[in-house]
N, C-alpha and C positions, 0 to 999 in steps of 0.2 A: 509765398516762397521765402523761405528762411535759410539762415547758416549756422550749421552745429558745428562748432571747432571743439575737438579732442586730441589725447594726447595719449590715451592708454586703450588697451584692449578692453577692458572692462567700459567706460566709455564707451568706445564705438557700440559695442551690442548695448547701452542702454539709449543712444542716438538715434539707433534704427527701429529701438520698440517706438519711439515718437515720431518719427519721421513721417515724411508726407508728400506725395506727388509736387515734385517741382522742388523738394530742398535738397540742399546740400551738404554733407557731411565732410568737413576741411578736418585732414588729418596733418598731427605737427611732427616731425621726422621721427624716425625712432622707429622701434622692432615692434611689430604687432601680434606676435608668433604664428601661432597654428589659430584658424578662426571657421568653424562651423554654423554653417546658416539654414535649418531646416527648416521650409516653411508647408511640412504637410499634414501637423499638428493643431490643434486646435487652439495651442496658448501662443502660436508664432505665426498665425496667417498675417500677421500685420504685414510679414516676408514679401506679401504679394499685393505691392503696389501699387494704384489707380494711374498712375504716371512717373514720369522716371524720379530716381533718387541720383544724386552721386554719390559718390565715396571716393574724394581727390588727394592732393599735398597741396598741403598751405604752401610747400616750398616745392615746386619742380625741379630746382635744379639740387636736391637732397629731398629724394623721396622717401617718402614711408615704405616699409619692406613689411611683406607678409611672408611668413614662411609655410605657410599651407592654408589653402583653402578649399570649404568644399561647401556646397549650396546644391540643397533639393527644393524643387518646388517653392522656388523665388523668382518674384516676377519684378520686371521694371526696375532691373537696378544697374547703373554704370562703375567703373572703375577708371580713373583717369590719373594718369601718371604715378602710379604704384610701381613698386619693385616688387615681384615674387619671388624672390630667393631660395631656391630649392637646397637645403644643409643641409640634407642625411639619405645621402644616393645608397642607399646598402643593397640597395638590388638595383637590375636594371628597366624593370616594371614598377618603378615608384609613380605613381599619379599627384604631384603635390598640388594642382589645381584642376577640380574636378569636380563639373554640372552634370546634376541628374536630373529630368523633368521641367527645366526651369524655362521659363518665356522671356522675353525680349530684355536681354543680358549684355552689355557690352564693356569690351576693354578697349580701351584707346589711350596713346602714347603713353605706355606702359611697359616697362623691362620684365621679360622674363630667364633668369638668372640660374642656367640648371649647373650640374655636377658631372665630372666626368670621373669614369671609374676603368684601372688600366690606359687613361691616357685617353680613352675616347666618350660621349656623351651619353649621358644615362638617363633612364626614366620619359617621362613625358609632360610636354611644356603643359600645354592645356589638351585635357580628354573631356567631350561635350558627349552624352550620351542619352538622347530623348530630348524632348523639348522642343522651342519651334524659337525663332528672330534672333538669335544673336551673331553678333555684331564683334571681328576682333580688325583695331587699327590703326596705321603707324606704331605700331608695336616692336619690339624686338625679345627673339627667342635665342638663344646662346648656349653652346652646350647640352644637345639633349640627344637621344637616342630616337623618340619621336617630337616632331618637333611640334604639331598641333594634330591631334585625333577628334574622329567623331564619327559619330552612329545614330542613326535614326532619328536624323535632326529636319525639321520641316522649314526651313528659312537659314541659311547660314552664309555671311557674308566673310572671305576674309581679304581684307584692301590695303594694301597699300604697307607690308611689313618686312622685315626681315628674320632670315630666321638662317641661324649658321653656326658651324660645327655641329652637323647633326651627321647622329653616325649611323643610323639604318632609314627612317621612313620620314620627310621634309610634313609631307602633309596628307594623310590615311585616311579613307575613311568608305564608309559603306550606308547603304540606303537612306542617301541625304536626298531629300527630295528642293529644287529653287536654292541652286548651292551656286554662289561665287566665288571664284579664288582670280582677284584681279594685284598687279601692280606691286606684287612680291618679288623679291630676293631672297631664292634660295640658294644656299652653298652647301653643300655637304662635305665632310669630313670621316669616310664610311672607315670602320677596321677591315682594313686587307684578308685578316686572318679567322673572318667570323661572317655570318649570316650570307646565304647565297642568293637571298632575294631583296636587293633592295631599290626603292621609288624616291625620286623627289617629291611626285605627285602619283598617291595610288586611289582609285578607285574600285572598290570589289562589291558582289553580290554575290551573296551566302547565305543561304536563313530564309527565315518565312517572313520579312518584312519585306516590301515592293522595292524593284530597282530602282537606282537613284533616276533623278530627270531633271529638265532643267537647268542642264549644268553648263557654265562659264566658264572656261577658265583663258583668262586674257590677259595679253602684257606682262608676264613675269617675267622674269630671271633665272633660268633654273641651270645651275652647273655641278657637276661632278669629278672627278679628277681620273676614275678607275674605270673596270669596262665590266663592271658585274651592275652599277646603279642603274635604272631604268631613267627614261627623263618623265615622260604624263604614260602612267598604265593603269588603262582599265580593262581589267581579266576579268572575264564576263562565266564565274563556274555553272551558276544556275541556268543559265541559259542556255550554255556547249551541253549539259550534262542532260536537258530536259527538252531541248529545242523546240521551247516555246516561246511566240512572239512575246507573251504576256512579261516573261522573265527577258526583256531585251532592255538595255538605255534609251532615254526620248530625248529628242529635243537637245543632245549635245554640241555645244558650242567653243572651238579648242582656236585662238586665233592673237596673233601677234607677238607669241612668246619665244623669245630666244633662249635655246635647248641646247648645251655644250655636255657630254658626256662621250664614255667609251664603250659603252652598252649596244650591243644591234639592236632593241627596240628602245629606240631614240623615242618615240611615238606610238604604241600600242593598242590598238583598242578592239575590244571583243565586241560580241553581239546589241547591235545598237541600231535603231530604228528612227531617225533624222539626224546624221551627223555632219557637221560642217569643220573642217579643218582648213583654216585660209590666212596665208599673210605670214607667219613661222617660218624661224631659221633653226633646224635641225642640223647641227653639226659635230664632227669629231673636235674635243676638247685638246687642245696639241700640248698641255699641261701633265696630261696620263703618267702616272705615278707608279702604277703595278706593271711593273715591265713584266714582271715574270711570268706575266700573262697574256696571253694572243690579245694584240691590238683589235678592237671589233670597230666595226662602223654603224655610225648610227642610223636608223631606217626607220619609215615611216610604214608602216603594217596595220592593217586590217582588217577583222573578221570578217571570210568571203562572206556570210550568209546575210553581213550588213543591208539593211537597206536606206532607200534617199542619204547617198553619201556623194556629196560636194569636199574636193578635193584640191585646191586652187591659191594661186601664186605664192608656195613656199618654195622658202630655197633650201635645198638636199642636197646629200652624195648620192641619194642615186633615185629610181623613178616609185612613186607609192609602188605597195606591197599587198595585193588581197593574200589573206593567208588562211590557214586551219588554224585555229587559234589553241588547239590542243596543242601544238608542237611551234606552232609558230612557222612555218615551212610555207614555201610560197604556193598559189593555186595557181598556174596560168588559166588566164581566160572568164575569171571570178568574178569581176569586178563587172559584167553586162548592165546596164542601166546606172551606174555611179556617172559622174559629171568629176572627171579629172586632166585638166588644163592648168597651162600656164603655168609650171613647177619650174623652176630654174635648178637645173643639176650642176652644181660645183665640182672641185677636188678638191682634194684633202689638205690641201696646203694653202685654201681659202678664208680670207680674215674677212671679218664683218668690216662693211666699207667699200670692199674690193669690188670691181664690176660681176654682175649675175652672167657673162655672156656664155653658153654652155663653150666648154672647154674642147667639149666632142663634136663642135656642129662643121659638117663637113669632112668628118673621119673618112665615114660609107659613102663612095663614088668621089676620095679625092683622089685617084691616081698613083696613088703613094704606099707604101710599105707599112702597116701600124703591127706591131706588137703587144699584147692580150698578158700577162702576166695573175695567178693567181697562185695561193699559198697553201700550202696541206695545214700551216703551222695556225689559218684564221680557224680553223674547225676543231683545236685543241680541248675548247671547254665548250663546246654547243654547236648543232646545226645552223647553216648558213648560206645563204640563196646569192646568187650574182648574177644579174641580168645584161645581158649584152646586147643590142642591136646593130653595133656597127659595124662585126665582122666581116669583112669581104676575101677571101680566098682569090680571087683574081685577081686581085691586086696584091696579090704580096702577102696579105696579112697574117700574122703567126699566132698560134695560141702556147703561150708557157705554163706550163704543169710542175711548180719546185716545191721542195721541201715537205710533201705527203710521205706518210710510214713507207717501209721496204716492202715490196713485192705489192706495191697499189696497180703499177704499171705493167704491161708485156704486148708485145708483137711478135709476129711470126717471123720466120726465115727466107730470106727469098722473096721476089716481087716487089712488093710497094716497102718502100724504103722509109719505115717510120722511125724516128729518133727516140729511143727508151735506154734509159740508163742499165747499165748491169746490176744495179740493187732496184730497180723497177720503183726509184722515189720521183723521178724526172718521165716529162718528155716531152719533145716542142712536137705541134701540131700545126703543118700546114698546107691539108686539106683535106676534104671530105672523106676520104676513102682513110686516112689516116684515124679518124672521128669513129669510121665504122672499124676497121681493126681495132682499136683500144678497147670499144666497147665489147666486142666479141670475145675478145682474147684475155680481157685486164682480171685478175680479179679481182679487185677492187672500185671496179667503173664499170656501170653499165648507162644506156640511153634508154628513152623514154622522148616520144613523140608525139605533140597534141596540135591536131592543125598543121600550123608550116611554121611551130616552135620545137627546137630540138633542145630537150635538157641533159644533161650530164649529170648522174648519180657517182661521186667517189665516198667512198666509205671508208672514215676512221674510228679511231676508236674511241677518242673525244665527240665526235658526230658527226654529221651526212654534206659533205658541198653541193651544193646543187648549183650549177652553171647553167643558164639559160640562156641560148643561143637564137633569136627570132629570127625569121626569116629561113633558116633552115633545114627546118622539120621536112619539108616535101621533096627539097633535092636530096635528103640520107636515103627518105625510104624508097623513091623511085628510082636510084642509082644502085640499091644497097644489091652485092651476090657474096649471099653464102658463101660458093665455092670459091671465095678467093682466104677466104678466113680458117 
């Protein structure tokens, strides 16, 4: 094991033609420019290792700066306290550091230094595409539009980094099979006026290579400020579009991450066959920046068709969600054989720290008058489910209907005395026969009944409320007459 200290680019590539499992390559500050390492040629396999190399700074606290790299078919080689300094963002799909095919690759406390274009973060930190073990840690990504990509990677650890001002996708990727994302901070910094899908953490399946499995993702940080970013979404198309086991997620493992955004699917996950979700705080970010957009709440959602899904001690606004993952809209009743306990449901005005004690417990059957409040204004830019279990009509309790389009609402003349506003945007509801007027009469409401759950369909033109009323479904239909409607 030996030490090459250099000082120029030219240097470093004649370093690495001698180089040898176990040495070290000390680089002395200074600009290293644009550096290409191809090793699937016949005059550069030396590229490919028997054991690790590095490639350090003699000086850490004044590193060496690379302004692009790119490495095919290079095995065993580290980076350790490098600057990658990305200078020439002219689009927003610049890749300045990027692994094709390569094997057991790692970067570790190492700056990644991107560009921002219009004010927000451009190109992509590191894009991994093929290959199998590498390794990115204590690291930091700065400025980028994605902040770490990757595709069809067999082994990928990412531990312990940060990664902020990222303006669409934190950390992307598809058919990573033995994939960790542990002990991150992400912040993102999305543009308000651009892209309508964006992830801290996304996971997809697309393409003819097998869906990811084996996936960790524990202990991060992930926040947002707006209510278009997702917090962990894996949209599952091959498998909604083909419904086959075979195209499902395995062995997914989502636990102890604190999730702050303004997105309803706080937590998303499509078709996936052993998920475990336990020990997460899913919450509304109270920072939210895009006023000018309906406030959403963050929800933990499911694809019904999931199976062996474990669902346990996270703290929410509101209770798991099986869903169609085509629309995202909730299933009652979907979730048969999942194991879901011990979720501590907060409000929205809950800081981390605060006690878990549900806020609602003792709502149903305390004697008392509760008022129900819901908004036309949360369904502005997308469908949105709200589940209720505590409503009790004997006791007082009221359902409020504010701020939906004109003419959502209407009641009849005469008899049961239901309160609907004269532009039909309002109406208080309280009680069952008022539930069946609206529905009958509204037109923009109708009911739906599965079991002794009664749901509320109101229709906007941004998308669909659904209000989900448990408990009951059996006293609408068994009380319900026509002829009073």
């Amino acid at each position: 094991m030996s030490t090459i200290s250099v000082s120029t680019q030219s240097e470093l590539l004649s370093a690495l033609k001698i180089a040898r499992g176990g040495d070290t390559i000390q680089l002395a500050a200074g600009n290293y420019g644009n550096i290409t390492l191809n090793g699937t040629k016949a005059a550069t396999k030396y590229l490919k290792y028997s054991g690790e190399v590095k490639i350090v700074s003699a000086n850490p606290g004044d590193k060496a700066v690379v302004n692009k790299l790119f490495m095919e078919g290079v095995q065993n080689l580290t980076f350790e306290n490098i600057k990658f300094d990305y200078t020439s963002a002219t689009t927003t799909n610049g890749q300045p550091v990027l692994l094709k095919s390569s094997k057991e690759i790692t970067f570790r406390s190492s700056v990644f230094d991107g560009e921002t274009a219009g004010g927000y973060g451009s190109g992509t930190g590191l894009k991994v595409s093929a290959g199998s073990d590498i390794l990115v840690q204590n690291s930091t990504f700065t400025n980028y539009r994605k902040g770490i990509e990757a595709w069809a990677v067999d082994g990928f650890d990412i531990l312990n980094n940060k990664l902020q001002g990222i303006s669409y996708d934190g950390i992307v990727s598809g058919h990573v099979q033995d994939f960790t994302i542990r002990g991150n901070t992400v912040a993102m910094r999305p543009d308000l006026g651009a892209d309508n899908h964006r992830d801290v953490i996304q996971i997809y399946n697309q393409g003819p290579k097998a869906p990811s499995s084996n996936i960790l993702i524990e202990n991060n940080k992930l926040t947002s400020t707006d209510t278009v970013t997702h917090g962990i979404y894996m949209g599952n198309a091959d498998a909604k579009s083909t419904g086959s086991g075979s195209e499902f997620y395995s062995n997914v493992v989502i636990r102890g991450n604190t999730i702050e955004t303004g997105q309803r699917l706080g937590i998303g996950i499509g078709h996936t066959n052993g998920l475990k979700i336990t020990g997460n705080t899913l919450i509304q970010n109270d920072a939210l920046n895009d006023n000018t957009r309906p406030i959403t709440i963050p929800m933990l959602q499911v694809e019904q068709a999931s199976t062996n899904v474990t669902i346990t001690d996270n703290i929410l606004h509101g209770q798991p969600i099986p869903s169609n993952s085509g629309n995202w809209a909730a299933v009652t009743g979907a979730d048969a054989g999942w194991t879901v306990r011990d979720n501590a449901i907060v409000k929205l005005d809950w800081k981390i720290g605060q006690s878990t004690a549900d806020p609602w417990a003792g709502v149903r059957g305390n004697g008392e008058a509760d008022q129900f409040r819901y908004k036309g204004t949360w369904v502005s830019t997308g469908d949105r489910t709200d589940v209720n279990s505590k409503l009790n009509f004997e006791e007082g309790d009221t359902i409020i209907l504010v701020n939906y389009e004109q003419n959502s609402f209407k009641g009849v003349s005469g008899g049961n005395k239901l309160d609907v506003s004269s532009t039909g945007d309002y109406s208080k509801i309280n009680s069952i026969v008022d539930l069946q007027e609206l529905a009958a009469t509204s037109p923009k409401l109708s009911a739906s009944v599965s079991g002794d759950t009664l749901t509320l369909h109101i229709t906007q033109t941004g998308g669909v409320h659904d209000i989900v009323l448990e408990g009951l479904g059996q006293e609408y239909q068994s009380t319900y007459d026509a002829s009073l409607f």
